[in-house]
PDBQT receptor file of N, H, CA, C and O in Angstrom, charges set to zero:
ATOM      1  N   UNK A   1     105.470  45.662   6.086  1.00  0.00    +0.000 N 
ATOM      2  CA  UNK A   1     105.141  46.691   7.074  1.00  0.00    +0.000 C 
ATOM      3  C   UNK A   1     104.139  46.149   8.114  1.00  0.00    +0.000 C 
ATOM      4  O   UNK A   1     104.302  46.506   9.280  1.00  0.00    +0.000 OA
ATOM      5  N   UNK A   2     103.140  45.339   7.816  1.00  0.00    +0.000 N 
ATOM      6  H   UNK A   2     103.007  45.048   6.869  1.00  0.00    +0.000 HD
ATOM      7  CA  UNK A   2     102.058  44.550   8.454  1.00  0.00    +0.000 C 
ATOM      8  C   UNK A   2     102.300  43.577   9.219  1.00  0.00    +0.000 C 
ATOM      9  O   UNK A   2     101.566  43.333  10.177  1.00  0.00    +0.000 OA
ATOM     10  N   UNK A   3     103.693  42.638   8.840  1.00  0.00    +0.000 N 
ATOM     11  H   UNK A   3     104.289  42.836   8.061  1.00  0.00    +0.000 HD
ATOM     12  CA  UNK A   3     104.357  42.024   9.978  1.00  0.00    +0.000 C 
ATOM     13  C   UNK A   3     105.373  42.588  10.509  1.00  0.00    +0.000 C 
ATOM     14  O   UNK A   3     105.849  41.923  11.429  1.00  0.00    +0.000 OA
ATOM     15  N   UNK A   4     105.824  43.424  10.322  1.00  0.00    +0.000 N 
ATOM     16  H   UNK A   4     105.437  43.965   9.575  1.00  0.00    +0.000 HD
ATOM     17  CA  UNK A   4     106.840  44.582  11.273  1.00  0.00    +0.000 C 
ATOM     18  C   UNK A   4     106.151  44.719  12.266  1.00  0.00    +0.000 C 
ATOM     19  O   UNK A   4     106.538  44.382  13.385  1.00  0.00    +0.000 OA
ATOM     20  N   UNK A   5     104.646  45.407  11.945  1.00  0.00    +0.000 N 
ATOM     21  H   UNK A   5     104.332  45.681  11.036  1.00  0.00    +0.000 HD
ATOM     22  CA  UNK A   5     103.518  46.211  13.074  1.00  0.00    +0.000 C 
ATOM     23  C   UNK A   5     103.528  45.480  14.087  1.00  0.00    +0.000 C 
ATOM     24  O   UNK A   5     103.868  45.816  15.221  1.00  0.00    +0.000 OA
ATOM     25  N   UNK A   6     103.034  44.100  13.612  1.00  0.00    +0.000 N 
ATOM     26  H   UNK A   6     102.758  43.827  12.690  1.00  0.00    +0.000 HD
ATOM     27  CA  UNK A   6     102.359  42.757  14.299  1.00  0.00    +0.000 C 
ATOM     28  C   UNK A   6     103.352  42.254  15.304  1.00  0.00    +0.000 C 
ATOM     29  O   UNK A   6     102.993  42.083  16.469  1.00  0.00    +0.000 OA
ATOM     30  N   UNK A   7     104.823  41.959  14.845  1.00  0.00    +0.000 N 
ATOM     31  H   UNK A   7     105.115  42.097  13.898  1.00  0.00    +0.000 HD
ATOM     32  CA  UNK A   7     105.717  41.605  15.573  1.00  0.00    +0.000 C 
ATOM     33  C   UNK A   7     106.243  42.482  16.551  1.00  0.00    +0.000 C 
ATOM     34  O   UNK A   7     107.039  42.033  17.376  1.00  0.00    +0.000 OA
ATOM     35  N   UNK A   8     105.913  43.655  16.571  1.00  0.00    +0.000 N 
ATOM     36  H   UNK A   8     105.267  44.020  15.901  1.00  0.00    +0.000 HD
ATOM     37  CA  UNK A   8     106.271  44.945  17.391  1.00  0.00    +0.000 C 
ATOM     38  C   UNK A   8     105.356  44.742  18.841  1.00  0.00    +0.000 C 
ATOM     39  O   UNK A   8     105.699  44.814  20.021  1.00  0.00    +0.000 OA
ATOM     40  N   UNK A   9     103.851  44.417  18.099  1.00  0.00    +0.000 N 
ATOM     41  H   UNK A   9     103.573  44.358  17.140  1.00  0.00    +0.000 HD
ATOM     42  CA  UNK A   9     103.011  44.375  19.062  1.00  0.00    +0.000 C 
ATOM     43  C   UNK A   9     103.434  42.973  20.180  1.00  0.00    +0.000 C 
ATOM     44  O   UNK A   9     103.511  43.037  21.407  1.00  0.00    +0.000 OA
ATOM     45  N   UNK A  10     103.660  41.759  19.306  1.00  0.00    +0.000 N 
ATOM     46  H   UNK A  10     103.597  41.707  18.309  1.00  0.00    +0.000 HD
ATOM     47  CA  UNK A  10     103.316  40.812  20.038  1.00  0.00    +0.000 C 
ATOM     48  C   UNK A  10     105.247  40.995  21.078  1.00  0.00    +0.000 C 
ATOM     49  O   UNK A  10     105.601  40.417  22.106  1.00  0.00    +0.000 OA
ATOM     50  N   UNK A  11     105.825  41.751  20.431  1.00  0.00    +0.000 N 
ATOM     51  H   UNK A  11     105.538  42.221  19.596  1.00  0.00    +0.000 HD
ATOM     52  CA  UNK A  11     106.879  41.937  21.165  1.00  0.00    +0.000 C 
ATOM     53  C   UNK A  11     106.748  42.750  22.991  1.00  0.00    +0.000 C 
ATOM     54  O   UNK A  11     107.316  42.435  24.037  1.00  0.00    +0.000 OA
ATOM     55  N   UNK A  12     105.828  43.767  22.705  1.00  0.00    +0.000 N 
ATOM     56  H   UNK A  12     105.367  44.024  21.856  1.00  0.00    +0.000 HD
ATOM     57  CA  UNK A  12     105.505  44.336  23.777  1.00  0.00    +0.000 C 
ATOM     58  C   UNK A  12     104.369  43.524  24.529  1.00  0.00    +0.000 C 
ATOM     59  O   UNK A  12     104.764  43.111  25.619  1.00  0.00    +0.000 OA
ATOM     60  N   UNK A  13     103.493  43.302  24.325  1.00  0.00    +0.000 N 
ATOM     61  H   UNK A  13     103.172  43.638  23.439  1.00  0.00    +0.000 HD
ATOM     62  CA  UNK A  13     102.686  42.147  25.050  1.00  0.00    +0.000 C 
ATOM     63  C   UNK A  13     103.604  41.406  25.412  1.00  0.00    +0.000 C 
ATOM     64  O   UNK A  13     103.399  41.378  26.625  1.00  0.00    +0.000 OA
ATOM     65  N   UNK A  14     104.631  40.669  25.200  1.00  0.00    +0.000 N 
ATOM     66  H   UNK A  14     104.797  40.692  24.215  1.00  0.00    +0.000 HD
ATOM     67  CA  UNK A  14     105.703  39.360  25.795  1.00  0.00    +0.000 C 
ATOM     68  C   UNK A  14     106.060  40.205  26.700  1.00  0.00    +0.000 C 
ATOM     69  O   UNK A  14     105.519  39.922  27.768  1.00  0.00    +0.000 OA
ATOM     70  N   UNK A  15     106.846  41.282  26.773  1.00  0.00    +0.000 N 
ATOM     71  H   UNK A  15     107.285  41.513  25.905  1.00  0.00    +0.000 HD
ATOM     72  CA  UNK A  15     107.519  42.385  27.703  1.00  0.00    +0.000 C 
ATOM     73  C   UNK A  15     106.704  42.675  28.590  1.00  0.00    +0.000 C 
ATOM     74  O   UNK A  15     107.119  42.848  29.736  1.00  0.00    +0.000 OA
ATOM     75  N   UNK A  16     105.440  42.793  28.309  1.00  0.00    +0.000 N 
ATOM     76  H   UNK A  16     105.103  42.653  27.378  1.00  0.00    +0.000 HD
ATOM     77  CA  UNK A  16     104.637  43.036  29.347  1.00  0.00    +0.000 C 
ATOM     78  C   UNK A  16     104.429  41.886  30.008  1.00  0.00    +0.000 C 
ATOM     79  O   UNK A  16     104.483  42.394  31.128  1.00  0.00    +0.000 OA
ATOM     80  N   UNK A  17     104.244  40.800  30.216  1.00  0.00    +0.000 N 
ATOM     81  H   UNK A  17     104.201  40.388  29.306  1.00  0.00    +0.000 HD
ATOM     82  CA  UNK A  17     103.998  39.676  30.416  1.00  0.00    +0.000 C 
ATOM     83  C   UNK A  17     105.146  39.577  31.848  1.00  0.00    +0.000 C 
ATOM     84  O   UNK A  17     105.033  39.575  33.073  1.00  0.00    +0.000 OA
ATOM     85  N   UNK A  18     106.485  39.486  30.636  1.00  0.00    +0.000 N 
ATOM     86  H   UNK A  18     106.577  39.488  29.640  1.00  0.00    +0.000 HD
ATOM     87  CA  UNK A  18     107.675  39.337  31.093  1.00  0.00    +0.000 C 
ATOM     88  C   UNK A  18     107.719  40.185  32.445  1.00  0.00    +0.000 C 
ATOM     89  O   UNK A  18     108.106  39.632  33.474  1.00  0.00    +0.000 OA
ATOM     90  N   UNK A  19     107.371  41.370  32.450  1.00  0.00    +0.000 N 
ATOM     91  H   UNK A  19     107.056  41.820  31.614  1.00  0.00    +0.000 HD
ATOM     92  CA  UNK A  19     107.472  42.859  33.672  1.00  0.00    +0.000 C 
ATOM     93  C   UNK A  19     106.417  42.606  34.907  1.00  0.00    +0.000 C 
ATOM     94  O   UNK A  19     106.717  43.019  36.028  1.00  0.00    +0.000 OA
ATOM     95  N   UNK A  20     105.308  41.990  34.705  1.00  0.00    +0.000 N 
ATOM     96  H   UNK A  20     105.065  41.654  33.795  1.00  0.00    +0.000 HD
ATOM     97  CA  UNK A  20     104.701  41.912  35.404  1.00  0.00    +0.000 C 
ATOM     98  C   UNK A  20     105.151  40.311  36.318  1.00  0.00    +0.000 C 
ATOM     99  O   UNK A  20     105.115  40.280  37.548  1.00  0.00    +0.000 OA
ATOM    100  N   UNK A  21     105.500  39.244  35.588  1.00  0.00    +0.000 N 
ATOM    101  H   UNK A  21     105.529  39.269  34.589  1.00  0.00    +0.000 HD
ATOM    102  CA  UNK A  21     105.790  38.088  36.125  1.00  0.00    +0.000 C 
ATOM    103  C   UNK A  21     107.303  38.302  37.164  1.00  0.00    +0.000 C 
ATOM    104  O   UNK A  21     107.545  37.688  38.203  1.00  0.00    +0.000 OA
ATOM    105  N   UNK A  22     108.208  39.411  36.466  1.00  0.00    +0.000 N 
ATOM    106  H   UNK A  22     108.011  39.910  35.622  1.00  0.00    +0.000 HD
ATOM    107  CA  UNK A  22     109.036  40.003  37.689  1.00  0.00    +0.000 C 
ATOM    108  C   UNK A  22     108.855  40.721  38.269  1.00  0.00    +0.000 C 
ATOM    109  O   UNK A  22     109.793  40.791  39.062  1.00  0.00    +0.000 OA
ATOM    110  N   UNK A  23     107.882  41.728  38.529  1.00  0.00    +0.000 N 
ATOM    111  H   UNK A  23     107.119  41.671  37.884  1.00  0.00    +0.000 HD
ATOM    112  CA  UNK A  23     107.420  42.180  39.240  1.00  0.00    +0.000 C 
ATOM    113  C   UNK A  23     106.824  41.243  40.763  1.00  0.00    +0.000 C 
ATOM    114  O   UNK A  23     107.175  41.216  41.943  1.00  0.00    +0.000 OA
ATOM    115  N   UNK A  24     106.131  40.797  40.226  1.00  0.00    +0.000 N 
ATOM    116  H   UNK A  24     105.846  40.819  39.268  1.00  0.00    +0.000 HD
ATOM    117  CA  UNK A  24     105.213  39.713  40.763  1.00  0.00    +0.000 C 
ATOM    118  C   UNK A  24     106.561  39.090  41.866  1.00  0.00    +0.000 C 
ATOM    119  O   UNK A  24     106.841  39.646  42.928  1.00  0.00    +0.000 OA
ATOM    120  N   UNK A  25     107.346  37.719  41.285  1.00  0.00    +0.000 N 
ATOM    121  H   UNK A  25     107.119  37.267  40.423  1.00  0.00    +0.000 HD
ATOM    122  CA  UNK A  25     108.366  37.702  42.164  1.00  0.00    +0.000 C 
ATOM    123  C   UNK A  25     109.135  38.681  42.900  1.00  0.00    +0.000 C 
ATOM    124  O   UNK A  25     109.511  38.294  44.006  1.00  0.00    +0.000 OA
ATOM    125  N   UNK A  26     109.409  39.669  42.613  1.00  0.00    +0.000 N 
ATOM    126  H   UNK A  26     109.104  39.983  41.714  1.00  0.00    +0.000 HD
ATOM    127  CA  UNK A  26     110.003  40.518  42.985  1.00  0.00    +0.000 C 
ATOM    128  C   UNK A  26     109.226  41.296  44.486  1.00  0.00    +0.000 C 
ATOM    129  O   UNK A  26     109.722  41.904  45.434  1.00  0.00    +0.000 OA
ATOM    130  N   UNK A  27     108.357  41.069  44.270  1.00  0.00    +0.000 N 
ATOM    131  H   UNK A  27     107.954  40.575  43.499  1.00  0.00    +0.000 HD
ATOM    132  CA  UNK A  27     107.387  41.505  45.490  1.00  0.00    +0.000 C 
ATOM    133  C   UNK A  27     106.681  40.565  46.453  1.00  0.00    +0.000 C 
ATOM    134  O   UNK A  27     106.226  40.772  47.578  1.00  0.00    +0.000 OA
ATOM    135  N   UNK A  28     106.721  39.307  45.580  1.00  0.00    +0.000 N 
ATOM    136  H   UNK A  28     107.090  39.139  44.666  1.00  0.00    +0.000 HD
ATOM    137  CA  UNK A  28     107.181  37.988  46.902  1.00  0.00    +0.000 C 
ATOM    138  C   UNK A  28     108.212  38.165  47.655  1.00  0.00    +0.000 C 
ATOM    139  O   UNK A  28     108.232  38.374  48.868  1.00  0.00    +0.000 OA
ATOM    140  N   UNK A  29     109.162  38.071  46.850  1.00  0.00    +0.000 N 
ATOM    141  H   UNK A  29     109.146  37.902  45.865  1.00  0.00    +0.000 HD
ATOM    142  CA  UNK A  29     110.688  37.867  47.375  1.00  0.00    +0.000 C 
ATOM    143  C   UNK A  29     111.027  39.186  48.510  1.00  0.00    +0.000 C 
ATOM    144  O   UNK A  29     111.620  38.873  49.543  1.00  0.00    +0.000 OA
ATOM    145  N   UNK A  30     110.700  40.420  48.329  1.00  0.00    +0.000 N 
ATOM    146  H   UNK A  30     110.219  40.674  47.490  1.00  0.00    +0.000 HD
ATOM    147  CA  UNK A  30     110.683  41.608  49.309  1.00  0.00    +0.000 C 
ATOM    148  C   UNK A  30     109.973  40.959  50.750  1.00  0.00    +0.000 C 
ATOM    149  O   UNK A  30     110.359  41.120  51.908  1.00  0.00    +0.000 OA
ATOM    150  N   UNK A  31     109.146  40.405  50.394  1.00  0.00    +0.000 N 
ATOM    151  H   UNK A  31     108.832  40.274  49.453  1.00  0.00    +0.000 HD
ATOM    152  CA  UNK A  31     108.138  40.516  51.587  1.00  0.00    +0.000 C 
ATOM    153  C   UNK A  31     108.766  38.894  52.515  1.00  0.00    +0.000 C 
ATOM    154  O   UNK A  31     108.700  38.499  53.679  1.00  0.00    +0.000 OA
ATOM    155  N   UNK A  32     109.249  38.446  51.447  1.00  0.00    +0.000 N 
ATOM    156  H   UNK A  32     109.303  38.767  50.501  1.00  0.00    +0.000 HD
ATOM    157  CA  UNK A  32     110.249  36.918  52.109  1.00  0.00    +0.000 C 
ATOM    158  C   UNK A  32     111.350  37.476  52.897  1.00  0.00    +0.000 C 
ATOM    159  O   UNK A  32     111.886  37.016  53.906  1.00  0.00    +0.000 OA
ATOM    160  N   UNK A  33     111.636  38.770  52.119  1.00  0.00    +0.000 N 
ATOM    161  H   UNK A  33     111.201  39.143  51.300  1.00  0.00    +0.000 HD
ATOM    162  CA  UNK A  33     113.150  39.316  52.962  1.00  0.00    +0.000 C 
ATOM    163  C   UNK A  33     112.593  39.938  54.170  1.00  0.00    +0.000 C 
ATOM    164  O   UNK A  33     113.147  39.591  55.213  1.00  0.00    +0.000 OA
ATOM    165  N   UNK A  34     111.730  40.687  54.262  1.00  0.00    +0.000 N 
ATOM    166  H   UNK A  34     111.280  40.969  53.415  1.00  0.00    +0.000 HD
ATOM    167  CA  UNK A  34     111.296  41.411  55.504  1.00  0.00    +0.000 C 
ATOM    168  C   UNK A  34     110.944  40.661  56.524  1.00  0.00    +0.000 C 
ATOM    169  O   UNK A  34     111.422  40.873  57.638  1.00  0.00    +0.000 OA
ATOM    170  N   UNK A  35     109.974  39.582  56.276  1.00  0.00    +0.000 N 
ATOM    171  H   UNK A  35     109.585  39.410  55.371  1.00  0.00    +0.000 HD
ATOM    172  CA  UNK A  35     110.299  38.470  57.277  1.00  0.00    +0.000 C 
ATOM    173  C   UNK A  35     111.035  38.009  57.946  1.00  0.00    +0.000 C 
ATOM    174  O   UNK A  35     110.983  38.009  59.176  1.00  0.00    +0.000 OA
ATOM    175  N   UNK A  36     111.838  37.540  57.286  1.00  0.00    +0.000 N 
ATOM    176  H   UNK A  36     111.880  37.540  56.286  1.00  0.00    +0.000 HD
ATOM    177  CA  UNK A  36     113.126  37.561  57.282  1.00  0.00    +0.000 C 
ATOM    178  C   UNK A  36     114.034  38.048  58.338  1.00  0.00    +0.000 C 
ATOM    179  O   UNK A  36     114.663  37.443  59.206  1.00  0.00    +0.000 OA
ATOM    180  N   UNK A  37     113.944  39.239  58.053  1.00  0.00    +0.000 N 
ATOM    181  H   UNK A  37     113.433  39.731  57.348  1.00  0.00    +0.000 HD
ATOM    182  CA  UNK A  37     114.620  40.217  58.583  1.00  0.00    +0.000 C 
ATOM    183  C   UNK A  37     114.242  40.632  60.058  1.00  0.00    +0.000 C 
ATOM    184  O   UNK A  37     115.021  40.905  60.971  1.00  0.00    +0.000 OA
ATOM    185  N   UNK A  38     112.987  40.617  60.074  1.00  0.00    +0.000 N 
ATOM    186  H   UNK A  38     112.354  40.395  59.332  1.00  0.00    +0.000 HD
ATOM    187  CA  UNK A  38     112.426  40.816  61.163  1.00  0.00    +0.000 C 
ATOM    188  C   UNK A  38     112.284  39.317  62.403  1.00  0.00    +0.000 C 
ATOM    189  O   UNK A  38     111.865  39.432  63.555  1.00  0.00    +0.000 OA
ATOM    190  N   UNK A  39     112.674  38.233  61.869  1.00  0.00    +0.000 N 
ATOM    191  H   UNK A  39     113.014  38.139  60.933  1.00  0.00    +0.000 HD
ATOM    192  CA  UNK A  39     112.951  37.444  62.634  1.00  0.00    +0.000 C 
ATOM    193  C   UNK A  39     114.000  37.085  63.334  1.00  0.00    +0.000 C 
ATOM    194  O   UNK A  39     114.012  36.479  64.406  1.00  0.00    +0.000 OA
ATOM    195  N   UNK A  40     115.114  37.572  62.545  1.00  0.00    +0.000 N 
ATOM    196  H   UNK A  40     115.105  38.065  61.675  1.00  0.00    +0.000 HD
ATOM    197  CA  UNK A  40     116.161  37.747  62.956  1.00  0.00    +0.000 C 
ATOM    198  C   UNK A  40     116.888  38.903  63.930  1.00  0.00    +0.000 C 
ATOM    199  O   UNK A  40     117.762  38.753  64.784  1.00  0.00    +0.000 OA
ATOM    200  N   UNK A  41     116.314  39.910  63.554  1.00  0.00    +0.000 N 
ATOM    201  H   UNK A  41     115.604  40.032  62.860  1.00  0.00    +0.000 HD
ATOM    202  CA  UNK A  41     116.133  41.009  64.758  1.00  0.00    +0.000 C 
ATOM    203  C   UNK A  41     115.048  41.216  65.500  1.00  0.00    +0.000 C 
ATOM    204  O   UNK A  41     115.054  42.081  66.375  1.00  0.00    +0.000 OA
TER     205      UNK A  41
């Protein structure tokens, strides 16, 4: 039950990790497109 808990946790910490590091690109990459975009028009 104590490594069920443990592995649950360190599962969501990775996910979190994971969400924020795409996030992160994901809001580079927007602001690459708007550039972008705006250079072109």
């Amino acid at each position: 039950m104590t490594k069920n808990k443990s592995g649950k946790k360190f599962l969501s910490g990775k996910s979190l990790k994971y969400n924020s590091l795409i996030g992160s690109f994901y809001f580079n990459n927007k602001i690459n497109l708007s550039e972008l975009a705006s250079e072109q028009f």
